[in-house]
PyMOL commands that place a pseudoatom at each C-alpha (Angstrom):
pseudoatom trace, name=CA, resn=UNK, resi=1, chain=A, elem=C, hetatm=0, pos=[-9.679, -0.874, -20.499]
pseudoatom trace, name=CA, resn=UNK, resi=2, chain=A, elem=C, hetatm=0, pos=[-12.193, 2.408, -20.270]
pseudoatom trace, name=CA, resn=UNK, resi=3, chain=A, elem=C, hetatm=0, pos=[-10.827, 5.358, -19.220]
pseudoatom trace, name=CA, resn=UNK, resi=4, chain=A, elem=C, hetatm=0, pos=[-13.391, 5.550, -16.585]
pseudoatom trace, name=CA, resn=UNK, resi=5, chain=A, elem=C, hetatm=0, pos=[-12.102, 2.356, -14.670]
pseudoatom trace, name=CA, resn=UNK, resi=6, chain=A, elem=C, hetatm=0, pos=[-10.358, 3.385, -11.357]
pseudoatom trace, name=CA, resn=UNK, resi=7, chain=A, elem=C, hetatm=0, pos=[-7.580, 1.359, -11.720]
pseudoatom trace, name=CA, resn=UNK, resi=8, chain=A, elem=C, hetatm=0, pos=[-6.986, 2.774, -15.253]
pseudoatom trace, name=CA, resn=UNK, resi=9, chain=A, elem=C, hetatm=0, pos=[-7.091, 6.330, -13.725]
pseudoatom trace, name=CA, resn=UNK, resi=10, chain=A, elem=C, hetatm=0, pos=[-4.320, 4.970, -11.543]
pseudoatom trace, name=CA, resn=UNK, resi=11, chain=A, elem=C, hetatm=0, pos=[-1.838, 3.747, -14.058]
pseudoatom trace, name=CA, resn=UNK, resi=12, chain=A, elem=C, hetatm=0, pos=[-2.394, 6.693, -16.526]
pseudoatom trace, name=CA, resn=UNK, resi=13, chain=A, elem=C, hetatm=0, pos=[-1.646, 9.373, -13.318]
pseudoatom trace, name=CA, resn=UNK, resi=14, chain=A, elem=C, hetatm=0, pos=[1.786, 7.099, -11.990]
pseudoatom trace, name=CA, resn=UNK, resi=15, chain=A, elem=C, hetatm=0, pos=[2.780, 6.774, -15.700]
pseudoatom trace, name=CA, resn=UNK, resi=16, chain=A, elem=C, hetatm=0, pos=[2.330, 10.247, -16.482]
pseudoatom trace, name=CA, resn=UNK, resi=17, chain=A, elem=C, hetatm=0, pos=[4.838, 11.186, -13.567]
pseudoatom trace, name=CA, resn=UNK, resi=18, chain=A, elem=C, hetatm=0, pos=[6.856, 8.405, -14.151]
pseudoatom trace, name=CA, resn=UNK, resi=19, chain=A, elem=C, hetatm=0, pos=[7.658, 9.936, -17.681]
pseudoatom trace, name=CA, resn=UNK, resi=20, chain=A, elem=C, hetatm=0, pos=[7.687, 13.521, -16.686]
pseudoatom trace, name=CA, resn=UNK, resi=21, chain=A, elem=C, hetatm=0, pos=[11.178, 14.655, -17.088]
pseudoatom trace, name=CA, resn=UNK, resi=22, chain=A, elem=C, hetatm=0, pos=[11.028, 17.389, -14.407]
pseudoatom trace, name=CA, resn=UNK, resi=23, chain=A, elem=C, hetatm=0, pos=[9.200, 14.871, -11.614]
pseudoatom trace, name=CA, resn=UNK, resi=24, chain=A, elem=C, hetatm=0, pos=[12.265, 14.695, -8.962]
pseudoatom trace, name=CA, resn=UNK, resi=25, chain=A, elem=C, hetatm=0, pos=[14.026, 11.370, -8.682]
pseudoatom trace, name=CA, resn=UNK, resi=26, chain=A, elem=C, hetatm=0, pos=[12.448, 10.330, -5.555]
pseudoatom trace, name=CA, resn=UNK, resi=27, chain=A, elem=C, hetatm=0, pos=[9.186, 10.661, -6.748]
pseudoatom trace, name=CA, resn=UNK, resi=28, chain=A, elem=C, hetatm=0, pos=[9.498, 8.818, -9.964]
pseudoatom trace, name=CA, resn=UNK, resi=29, chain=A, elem=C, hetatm=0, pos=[11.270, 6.393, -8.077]
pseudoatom trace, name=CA, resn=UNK, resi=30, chain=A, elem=C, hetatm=0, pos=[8.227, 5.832, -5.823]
pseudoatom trace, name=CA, resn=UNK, resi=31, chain=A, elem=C, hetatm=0, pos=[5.785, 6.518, -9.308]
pseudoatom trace, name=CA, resn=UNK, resi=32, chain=A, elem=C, hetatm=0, pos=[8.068, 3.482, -10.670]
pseudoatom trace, name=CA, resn=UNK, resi=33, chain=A, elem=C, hetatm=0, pos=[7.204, 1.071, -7.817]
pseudoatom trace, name=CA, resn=UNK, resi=34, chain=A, elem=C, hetatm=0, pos=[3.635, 2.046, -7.372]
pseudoatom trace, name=CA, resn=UNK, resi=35, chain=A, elem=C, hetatm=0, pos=[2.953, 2.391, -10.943]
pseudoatom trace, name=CA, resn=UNK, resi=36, chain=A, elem=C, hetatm=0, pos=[4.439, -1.705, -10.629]
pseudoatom trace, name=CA, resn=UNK, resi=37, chain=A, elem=C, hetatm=0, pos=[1.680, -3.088, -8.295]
pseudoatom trace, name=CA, resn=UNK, resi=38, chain=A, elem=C, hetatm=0, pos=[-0.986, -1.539, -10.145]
pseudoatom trace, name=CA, resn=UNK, resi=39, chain=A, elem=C, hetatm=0, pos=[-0.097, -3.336, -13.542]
pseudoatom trace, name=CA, resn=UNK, resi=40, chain=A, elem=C, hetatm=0, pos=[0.259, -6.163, -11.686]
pseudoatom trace, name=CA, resn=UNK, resi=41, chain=A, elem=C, hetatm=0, pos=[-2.987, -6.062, -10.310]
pseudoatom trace, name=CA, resn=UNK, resi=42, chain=A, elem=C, hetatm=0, pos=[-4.509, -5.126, -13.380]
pseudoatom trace, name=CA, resn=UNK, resi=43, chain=A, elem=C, hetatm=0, pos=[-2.754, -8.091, -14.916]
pseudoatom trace, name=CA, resn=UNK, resi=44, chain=A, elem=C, hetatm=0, pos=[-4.569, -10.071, -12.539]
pseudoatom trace, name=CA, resn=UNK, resi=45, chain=A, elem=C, hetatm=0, pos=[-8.072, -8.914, -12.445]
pseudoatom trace, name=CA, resn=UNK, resi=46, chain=A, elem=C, hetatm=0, pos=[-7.793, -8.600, -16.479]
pseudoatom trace, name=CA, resn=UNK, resi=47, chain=A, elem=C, hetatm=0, pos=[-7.854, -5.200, -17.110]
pseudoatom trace, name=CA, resn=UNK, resi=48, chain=A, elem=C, hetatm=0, pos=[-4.662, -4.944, -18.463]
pseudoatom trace, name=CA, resn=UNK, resi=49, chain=A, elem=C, hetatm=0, pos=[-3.290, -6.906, -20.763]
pseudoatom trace, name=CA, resn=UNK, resi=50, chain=A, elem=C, hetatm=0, pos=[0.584, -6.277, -19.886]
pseudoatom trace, name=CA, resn=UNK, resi=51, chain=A, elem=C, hetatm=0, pos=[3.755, -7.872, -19.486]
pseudoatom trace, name=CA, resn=UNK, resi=52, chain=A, elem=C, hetatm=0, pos=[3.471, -9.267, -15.770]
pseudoatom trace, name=CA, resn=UNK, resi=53, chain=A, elem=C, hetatm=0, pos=[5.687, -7.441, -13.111]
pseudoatom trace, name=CA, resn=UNK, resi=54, chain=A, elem=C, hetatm=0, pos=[8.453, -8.866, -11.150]
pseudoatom trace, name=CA, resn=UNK, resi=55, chain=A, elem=C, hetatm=0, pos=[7.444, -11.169, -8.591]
pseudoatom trace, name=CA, resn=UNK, resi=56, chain=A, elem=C, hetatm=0, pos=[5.372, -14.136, -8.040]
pseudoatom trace, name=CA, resn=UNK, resi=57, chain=A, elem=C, hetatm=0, pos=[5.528, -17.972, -6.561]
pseudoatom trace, name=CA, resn=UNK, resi=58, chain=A, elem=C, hetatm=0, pos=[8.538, -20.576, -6.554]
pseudoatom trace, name=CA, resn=UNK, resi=59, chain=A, elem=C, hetatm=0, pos=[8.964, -23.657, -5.044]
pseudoatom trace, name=CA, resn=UNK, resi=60, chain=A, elem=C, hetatm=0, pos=[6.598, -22.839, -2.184]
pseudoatom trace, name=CA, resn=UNK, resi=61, chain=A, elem=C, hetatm=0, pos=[8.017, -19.150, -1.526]
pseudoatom trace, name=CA, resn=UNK, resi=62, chain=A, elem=C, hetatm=0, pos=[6.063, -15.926, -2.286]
pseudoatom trace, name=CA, resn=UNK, resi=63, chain=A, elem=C, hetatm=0, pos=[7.915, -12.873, -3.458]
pseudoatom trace, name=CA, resn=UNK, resi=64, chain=A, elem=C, hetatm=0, pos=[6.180, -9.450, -3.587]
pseudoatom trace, name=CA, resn=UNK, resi=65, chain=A, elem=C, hetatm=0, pos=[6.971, -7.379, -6.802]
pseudoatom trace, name=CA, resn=UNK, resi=66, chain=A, elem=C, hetatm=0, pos=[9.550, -5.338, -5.182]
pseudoatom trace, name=CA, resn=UNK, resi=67, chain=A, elem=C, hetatm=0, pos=[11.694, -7.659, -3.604]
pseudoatom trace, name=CA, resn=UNK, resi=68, chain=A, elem=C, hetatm=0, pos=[14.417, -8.561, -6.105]
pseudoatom trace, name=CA, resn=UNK, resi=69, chain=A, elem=C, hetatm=0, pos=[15.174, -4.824, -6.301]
pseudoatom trace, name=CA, resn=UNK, resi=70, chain=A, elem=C, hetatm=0, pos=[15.308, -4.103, -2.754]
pseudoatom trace, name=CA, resn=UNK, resi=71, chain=A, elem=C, hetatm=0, pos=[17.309, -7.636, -1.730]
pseudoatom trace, name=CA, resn=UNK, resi=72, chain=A, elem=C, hetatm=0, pos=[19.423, -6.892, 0.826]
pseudoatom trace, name=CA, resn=UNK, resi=73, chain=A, elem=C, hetatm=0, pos=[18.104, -3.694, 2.263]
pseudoatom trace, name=CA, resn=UNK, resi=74, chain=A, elem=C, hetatm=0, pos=[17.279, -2.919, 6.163]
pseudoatom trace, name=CA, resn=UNK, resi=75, chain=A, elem=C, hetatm=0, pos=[14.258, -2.933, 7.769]
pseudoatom trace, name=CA, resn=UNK, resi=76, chain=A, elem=C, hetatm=0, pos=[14.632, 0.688, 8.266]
pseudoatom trace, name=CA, resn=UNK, resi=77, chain=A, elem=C, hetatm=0, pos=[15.250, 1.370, 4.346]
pseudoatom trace, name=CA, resn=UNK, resi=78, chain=A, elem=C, hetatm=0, pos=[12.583, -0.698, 3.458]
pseudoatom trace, name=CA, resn=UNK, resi=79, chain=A, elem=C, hetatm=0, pos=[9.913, 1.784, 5.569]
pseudoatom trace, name=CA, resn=UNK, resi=80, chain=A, elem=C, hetatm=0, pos=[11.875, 4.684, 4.070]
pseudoatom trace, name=CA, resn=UNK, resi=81, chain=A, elem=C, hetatm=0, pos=[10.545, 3.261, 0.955]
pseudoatom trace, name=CA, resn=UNK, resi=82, chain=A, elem=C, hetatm=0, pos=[7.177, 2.673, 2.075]
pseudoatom trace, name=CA, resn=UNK, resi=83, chain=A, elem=C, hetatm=0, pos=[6.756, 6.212, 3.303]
pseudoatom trace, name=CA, resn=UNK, resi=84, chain=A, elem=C, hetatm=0, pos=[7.693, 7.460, -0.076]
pseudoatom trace, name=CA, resn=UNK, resi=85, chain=A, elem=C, hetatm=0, pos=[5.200, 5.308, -1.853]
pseudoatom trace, name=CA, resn=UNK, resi=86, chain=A, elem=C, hetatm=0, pos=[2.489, 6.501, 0.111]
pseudoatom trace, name=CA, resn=UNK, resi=87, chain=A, elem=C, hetatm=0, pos=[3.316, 10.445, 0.193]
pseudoatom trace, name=CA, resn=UNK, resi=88, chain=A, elem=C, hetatm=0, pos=[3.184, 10.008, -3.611]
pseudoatom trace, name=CA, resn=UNK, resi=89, chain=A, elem=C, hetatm=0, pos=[0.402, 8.029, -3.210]
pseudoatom trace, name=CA, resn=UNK, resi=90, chain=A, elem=C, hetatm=0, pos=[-1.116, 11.054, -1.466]
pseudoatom trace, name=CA, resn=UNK, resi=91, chain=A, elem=C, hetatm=0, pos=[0.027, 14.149, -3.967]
pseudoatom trace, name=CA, resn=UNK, resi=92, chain=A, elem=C, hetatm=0, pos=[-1.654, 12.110, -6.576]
pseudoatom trace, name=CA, resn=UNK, resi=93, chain=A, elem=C, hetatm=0, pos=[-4.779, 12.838, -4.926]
pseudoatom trace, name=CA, resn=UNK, resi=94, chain=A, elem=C, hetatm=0, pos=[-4.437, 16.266, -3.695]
pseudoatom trace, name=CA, resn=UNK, resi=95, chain=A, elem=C, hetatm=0, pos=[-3.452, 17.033, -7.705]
pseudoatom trace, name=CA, resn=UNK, resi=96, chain=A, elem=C, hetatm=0, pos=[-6.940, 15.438, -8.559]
pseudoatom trace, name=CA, resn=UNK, resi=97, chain=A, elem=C, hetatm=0, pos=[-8.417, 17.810, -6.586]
pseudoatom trace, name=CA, resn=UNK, resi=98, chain=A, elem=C, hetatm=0, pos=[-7.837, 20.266, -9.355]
pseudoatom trace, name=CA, resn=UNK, resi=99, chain=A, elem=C, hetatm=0, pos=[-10.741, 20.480, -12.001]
pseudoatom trace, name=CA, resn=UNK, resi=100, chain=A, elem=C, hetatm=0, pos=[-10.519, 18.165, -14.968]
pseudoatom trace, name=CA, resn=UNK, resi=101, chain=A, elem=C, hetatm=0, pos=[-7.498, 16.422, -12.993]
pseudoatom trace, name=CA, resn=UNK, resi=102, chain=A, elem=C, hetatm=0, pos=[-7.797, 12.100, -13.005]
pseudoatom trace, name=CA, resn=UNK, resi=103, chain=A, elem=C, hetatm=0, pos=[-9.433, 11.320, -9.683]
pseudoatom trace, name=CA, resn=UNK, resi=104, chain=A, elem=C, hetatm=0, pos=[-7.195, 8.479, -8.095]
pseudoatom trace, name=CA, resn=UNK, resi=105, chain=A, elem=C, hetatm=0, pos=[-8.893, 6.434, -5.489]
pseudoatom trace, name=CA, resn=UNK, resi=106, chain=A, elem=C, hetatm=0, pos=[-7.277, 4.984, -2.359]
pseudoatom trace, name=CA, resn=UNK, resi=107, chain=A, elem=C, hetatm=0, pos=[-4.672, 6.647, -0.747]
pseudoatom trace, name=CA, resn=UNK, resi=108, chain=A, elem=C, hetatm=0, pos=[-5.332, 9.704, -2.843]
pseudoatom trace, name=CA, resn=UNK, resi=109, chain=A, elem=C, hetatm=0, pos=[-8.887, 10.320, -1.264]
pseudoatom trace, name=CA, resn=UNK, resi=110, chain=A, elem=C, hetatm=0, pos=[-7.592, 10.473, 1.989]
pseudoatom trace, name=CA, resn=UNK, resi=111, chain=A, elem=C, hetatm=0, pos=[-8.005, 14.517, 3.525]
pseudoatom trace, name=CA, resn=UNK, resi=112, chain=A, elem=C, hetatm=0, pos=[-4.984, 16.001, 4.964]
pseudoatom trace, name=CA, resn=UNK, resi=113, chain=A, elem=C, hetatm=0, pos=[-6.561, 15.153, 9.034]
pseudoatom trace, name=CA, resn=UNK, resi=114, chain=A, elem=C, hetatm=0, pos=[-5.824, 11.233, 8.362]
pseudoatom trace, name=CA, resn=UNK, resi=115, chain=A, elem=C, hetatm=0, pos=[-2.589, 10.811, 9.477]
pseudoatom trace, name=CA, resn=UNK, resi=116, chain=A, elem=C, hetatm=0, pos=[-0.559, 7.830, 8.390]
pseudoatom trace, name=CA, resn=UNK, resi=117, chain=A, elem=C, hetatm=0, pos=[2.775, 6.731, 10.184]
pseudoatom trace, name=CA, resn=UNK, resi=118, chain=A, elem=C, hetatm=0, pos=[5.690, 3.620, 9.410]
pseudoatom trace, name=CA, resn=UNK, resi=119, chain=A, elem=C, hetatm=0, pos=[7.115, 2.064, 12.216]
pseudoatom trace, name=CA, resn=UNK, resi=120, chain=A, elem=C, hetatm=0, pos=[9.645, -0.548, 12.763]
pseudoatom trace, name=CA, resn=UNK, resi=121, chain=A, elem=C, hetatm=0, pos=[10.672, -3.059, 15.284]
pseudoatom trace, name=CA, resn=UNK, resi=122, chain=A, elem=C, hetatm=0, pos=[13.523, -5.533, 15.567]
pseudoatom trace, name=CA, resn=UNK, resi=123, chain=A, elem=C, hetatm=0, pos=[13.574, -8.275, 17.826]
pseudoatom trace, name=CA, resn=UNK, resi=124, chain=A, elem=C, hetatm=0, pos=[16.066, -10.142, 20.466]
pseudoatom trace, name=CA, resn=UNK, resi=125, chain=A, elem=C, hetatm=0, pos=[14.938, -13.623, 18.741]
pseudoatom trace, name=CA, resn=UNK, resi=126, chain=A, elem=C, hetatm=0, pos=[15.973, -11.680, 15.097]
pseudoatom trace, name=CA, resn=UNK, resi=127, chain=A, elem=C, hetatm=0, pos=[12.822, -10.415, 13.469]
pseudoatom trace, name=CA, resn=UNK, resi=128, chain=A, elem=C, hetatm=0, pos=[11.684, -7.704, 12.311]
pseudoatom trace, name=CA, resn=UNK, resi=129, chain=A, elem=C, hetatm=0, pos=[8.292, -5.920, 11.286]
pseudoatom trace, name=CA, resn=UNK, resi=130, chain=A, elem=C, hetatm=0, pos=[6.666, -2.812, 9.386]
pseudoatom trace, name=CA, resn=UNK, resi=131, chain=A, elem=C, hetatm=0, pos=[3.721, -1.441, 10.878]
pseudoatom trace, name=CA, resn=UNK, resi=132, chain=A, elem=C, hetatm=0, pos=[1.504, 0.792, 8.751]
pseudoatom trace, name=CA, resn=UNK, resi=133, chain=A, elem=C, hetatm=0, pos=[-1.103, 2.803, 11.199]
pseudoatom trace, name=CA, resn=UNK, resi=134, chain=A, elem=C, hetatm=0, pos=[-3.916, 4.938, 9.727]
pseudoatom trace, name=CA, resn=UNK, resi=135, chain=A, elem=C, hetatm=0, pos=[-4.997, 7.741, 12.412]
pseudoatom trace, name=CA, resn=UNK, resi=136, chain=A, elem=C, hetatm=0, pos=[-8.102, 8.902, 12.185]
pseudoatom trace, name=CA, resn=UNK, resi=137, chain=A, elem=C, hetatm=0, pos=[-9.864, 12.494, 13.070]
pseudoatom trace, name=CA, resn=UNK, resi=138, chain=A, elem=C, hetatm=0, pos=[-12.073, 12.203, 16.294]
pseudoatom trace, name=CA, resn=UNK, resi=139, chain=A, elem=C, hetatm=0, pos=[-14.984, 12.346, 13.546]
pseudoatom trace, name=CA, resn=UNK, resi=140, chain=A, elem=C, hetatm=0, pos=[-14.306, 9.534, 12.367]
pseudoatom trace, name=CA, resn=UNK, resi=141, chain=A, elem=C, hetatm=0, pos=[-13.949, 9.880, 8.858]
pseudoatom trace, name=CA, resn=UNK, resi=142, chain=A, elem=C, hetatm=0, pos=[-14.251, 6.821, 6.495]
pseudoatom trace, name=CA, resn=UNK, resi=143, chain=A, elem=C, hetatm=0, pos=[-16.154, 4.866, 9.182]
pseudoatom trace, name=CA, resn=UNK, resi=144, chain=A, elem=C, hetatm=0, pos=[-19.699, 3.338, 8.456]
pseudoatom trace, name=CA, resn=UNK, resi=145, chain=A, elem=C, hetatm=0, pos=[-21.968, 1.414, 10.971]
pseudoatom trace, name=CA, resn=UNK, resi=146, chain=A, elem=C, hetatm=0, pos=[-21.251, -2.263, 11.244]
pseudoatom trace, name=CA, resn=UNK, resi=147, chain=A, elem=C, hetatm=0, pos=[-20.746, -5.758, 12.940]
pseudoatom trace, name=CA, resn=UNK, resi=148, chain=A, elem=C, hetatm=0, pos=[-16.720, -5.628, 14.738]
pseudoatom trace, name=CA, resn=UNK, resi=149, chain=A, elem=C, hetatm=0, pos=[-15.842, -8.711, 16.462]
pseudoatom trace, name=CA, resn=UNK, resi=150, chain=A, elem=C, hetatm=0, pos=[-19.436, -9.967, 16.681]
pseudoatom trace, name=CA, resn=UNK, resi=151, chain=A, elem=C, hetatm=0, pos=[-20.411, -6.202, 18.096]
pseudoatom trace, name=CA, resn=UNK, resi=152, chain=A, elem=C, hetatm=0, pos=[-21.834, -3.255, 16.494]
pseudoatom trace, name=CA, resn=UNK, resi=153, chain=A, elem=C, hetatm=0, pos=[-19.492, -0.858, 15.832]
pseudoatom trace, name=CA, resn=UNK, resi=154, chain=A, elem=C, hetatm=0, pos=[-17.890, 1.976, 13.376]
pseudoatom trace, name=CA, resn=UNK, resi=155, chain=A, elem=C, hetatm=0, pos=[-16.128, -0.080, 10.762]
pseudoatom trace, name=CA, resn=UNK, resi=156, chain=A, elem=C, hetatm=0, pos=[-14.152, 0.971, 7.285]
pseudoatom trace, name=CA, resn=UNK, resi=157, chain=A, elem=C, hetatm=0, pos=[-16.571, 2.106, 4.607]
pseudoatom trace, name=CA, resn=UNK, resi=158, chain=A, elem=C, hetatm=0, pos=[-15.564, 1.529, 0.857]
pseudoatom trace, name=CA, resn=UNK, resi=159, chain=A, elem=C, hetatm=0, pos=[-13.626, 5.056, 0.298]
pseudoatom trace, name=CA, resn=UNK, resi=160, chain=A, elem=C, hetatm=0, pos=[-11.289, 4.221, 4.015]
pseudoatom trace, name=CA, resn=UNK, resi=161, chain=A, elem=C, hetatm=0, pos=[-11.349, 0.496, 2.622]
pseudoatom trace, name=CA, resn=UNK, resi=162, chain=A, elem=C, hetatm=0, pos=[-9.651, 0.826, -0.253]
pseudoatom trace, name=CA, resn=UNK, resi=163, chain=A, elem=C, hetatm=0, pos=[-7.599, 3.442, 1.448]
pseudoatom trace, name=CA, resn=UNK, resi=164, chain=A, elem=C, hetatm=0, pos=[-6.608, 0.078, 3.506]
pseudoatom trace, name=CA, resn=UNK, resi=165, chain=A, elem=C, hetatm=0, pos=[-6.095, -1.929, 0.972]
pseudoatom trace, name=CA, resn=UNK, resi=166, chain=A, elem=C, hetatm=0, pos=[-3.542, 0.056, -0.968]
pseudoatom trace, name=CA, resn=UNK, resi=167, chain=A, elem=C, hetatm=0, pos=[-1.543, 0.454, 2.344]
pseudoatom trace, name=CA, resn=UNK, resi=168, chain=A, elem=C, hetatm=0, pos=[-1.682, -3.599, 2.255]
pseudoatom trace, name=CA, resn=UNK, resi=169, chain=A, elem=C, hetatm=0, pos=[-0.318, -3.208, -1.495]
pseudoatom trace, name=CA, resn=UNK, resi=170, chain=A, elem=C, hetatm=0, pos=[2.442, -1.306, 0.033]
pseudoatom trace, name=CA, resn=UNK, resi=171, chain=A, elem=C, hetatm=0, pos=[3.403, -3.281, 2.893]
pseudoatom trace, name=CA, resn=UNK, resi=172, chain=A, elem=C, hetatm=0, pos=[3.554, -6.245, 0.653]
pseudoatom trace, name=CA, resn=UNK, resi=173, chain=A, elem=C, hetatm=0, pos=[5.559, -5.224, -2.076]
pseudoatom trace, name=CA, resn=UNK, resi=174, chain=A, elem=C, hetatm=0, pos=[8.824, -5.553, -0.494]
pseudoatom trace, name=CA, resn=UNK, resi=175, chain=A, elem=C, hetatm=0, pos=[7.724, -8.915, 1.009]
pseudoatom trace, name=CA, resn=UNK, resi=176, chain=A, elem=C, hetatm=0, pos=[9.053, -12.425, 0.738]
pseudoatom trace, name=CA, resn=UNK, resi=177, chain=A, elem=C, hetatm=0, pos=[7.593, -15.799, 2.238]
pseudoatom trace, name=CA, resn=UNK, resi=178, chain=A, elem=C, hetatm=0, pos=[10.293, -18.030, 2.435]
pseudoatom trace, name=CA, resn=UNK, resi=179, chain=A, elem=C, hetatm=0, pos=[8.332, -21.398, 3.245]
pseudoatom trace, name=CA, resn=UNK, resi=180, chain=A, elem=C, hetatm=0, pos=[5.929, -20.953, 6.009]
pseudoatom trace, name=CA, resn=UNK, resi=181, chain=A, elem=C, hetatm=0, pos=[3.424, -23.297, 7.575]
pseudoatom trace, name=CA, resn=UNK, resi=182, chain=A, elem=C, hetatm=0, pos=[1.238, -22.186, 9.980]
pseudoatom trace, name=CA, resn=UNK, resi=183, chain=A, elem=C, hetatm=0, pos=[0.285, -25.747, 10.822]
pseudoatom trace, name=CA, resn=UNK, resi=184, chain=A, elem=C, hetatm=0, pos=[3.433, -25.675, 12.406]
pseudoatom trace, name=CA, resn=UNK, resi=185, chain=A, elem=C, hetatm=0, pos=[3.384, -22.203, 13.618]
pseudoatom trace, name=CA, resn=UNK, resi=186, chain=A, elem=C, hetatm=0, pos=[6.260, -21.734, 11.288]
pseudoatom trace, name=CA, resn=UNK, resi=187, chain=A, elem=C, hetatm=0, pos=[6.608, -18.357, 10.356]
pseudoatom trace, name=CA, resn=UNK, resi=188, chain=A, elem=C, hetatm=0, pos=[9.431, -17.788, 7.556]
pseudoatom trace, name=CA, resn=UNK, resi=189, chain=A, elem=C, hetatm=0, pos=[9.134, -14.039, 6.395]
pseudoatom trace, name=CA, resn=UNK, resi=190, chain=A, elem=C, hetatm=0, pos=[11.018, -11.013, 5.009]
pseudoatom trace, name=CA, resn=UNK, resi=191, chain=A, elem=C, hetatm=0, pos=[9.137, -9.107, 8.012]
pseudoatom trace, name=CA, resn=UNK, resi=192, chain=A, elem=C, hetatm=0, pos=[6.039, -9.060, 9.931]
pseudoatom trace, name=CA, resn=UNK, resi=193, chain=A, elem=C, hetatm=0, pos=[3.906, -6.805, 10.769]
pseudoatom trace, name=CA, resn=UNK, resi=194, chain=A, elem=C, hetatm=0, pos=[0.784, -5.785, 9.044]
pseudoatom trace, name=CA, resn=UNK, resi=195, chain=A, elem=C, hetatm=0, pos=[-1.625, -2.407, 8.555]
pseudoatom trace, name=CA, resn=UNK, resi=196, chain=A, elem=C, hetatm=0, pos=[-4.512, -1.256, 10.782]
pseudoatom trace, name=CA, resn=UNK, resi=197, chain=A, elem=C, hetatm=0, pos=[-6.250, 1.822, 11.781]
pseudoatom trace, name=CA, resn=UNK, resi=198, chain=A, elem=C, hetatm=0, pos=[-7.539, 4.071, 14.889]
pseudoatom trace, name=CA, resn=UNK, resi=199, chain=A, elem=C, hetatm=0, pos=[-9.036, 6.812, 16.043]
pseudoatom trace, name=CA, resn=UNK, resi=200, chain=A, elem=C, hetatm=0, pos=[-8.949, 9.465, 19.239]
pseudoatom trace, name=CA, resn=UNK, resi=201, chain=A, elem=C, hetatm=0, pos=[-10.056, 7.280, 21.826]
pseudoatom trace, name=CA, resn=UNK, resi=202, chain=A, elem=C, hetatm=0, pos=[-8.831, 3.927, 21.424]
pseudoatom trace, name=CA, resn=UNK, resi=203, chain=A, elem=C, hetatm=0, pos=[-5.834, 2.207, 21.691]
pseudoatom trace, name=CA, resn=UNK, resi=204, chain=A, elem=C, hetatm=0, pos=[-2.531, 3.179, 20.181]
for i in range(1, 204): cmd.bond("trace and resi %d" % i, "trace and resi %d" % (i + 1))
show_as sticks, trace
zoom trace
């Protein structure tokens, strides 16, 4: 894989603090589980030819790469988690800031006015759900012209998109479908939930 692919920019920045003996343990543990999810999608869009990661399909259930490790843990432990992955997330791309530093995309080209918050919710019924908010600057940075809902609107360009999308990595990694069919509006999951976005101005 070129040195110049993002993804490969990725692995080689998570793996490097992975391995660094002085990186504290919460951060390597969070390097460890991010570092994960990009080999397995790297596995799967075949720029890596690796050993696959944990996780994966059986008998109708889904299981995110995560979830064998973190079996067992609380809704509130499993955002603790989250929140880790994406502060690391984050220093990796404040450190690329520095010249001749890897430039990791997603979460790391965020600027320090995007705010990012984890929230939990348990219900009477017995669920549970993560919520993963991106807050925007009244600016509205990362937002292109576009079609929302059949309207024109401000919309995610591709540096706030993949932004998105790694936040989507991270909410799924601890996740587990246990056999849902939404046929039968049978929903059957580790937790709901999901990850969205705003800005000054709209609804919280």
């Amino acid at each position: 894989m070129p040195v110049t692919s993002p993804l490969a920019a990725k692995v080689k920045a998570l793996r490097a603090m992975a391995e660094r003996p002085d990186t504290p343990a919460d951060e390597r543990a969070a390097a460890e589980r991010m570092l994960t999810r990009a080999l397995r999608r790297a596995a799967e869009t075949g720029e890596l030819i690796e050993e696959q990661p944990a996780g994966g399909h059986a008998a109708g259930r889904t299981y995110g790469p995560k979830h064998d490790e973190t079996e067992g843990l609380s809704i509130v432990d499993l955002a603790r988690l989250m929140r880790q992955d994406i502060k690391l997330a984050r220093k990796l791309g404040q450190a690329a800031a520095e010249p001749g530093a890897v430039v990791v995309p997603g979460l790391g080209a965020l600027p320090r006015a995007v705010k990012v918050s984890v929230r939990t919710s348990t219900y009477a019924a017995g669920g549970r759900s993560i919520h993963i908010r991106l807050y925007l600057p009244a600016d509205g940075w990362g937002l292109v012209d576009g079609q929302r809902h059949g309207r024109t609107a401000k919309v995610p360009g591709p540096v706030l998109e993949a932004a998105l999308a790694e936040l989507r990595d991270v909410h799924g990694a601890y996740q587990a479908d246990y056999g849902s069919d939404l046929s039968r509006d049978l929903i059957m999951r580790r937790y709901l939930g999901g990850v969205d976005w705003t800005r000054p101005g709209e609804p919280d």
